[in-house]
Structure formats: structure tokens, C-alpha cells
LUMNUDREN-448186 format. One record per atom (N, C-alpha, C, O): x, y, z. Coordinates in steps of 0.1 Angstrom, whole numbers, plus 5000, padded with zeros to 4 digits. Example, Ala and Ser with C-alpha at 12.3 -4.5 7.8 and 13.67 -1.06 7.14 Angstrom:
513249435078
512349555078
513249675078
514249675085
512849785071
513749895071
512950005079
513450115080
This chain:
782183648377
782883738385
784283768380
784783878382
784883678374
786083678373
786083808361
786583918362
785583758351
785083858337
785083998341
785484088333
784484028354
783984138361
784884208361
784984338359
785984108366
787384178379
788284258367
788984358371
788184218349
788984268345
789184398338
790084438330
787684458345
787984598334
786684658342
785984588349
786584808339
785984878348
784684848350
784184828361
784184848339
782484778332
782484708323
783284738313
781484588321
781184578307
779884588302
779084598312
779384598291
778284648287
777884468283
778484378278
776084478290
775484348282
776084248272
776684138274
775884298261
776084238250
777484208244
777684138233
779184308257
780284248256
780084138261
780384038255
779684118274
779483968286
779183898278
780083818276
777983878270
777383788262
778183708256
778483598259
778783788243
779283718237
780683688240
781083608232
781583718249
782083668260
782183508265
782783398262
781683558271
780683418281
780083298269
780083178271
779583378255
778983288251
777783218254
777583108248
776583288265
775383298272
774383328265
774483418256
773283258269
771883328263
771683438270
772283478280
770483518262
770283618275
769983588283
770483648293
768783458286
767883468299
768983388306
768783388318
769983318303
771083278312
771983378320
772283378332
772383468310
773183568317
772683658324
773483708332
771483708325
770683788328
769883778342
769283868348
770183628345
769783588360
771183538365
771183508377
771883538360
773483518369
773783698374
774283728385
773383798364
773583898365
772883968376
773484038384
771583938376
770583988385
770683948402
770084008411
771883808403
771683758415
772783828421
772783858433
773983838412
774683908417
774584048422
774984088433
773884108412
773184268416
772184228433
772484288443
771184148432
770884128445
771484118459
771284198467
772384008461
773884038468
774484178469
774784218480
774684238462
775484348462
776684338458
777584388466
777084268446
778184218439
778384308428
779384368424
777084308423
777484368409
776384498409
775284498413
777084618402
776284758399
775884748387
776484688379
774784808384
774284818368
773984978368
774085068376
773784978355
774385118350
773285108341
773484998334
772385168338
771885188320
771885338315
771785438322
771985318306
771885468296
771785428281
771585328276
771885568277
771185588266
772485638256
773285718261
772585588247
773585608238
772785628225
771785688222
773585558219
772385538204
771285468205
770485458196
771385408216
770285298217
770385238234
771585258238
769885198242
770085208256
770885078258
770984968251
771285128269
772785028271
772885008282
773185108288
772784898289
772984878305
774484778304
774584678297
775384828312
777084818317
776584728334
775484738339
777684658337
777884588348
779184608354
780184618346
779484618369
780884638372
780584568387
779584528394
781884578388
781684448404
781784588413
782584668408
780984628426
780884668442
782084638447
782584528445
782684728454
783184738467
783584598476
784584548481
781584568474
781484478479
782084308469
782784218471
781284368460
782484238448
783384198447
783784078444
784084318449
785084338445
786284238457
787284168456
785384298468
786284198482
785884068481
786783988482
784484008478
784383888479
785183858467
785883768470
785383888458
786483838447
787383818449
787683728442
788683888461
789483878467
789783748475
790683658473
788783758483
788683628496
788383478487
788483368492
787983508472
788083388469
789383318461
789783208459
789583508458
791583428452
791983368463
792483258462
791883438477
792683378481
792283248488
793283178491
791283188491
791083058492
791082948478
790782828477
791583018471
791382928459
793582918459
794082828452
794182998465
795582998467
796282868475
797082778472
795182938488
795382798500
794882658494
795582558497
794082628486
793682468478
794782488471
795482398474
795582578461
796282548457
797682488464
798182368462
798282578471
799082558483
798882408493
799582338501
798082398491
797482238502
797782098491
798482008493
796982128481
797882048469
798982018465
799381908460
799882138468
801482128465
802382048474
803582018472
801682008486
802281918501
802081808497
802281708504
């Protein structure tokens, strides 16, 4: 998700090698988030077909709510 948050889309095979994932690894992290309604998929046809990923509305807020719970552990730490 985080990977997600930083650019409009990425196409498969940038995430991959990215991440550094197999496919059938990335490919079911990807799919669970698309089930959720986390992540949009996109395919098309370029030179060759190309399916892109971008984080939802919806992602996009749960992405949010986890900076900021991940602020508060930070913040609770610092006491």
C-alpha cells in the first residue's frame, strides 16, 4: 500500500521489481486488495497488454487512518 500511495499508478512489472516479488506472490497481495476495494486495476493494450494498479478512494483513506495510527504508536513511545 505504501508503494501505492506514491504515484498515480504502477504498472505490474514496475511493482515487481520494486517489491522484488514473485508473481504469484504479488499477484495475490494485489488481488486481495482489489477485493477490499483498495486497489483499481486498469488493463490495456499498449505494445503488449499492461495492467497498472492505483489505490481507491477507498485506499486511499484506509491509508490515511493507518498513518495516523501508526503516529499515535509513535507518539506513545516518545512518553
Amino acid at each position: 500500500m505504501t508503494l501505492l500511495a506514491t504515484r498515480p499508478s504502477w504498472t505490474f512489472q514496475d511493482l515487481k521489481a520494486e517489491l522484488k516479488m514473485s508473481d504469484g506472490n504479488l499477484i495475490t497481495h494485489l488481488r486481495t486488495l482489489h477485493q477490499v476495494g483498495y486497489v483499481a486495476v486498469t488493463k490495456e493494450i499498449l505494445d503488449r497488454p499492461q495492467t497498472s494498479y492505483s489505490l481507491t478512494a477507498k485506499g486511499k483513506n484506509s491509508f490515511q487512518e493507518y498513518l495516523l495510527v501508526l503516529e499515535q504508536i509513535v507518539k506513545a513511545g516518545r512518553q
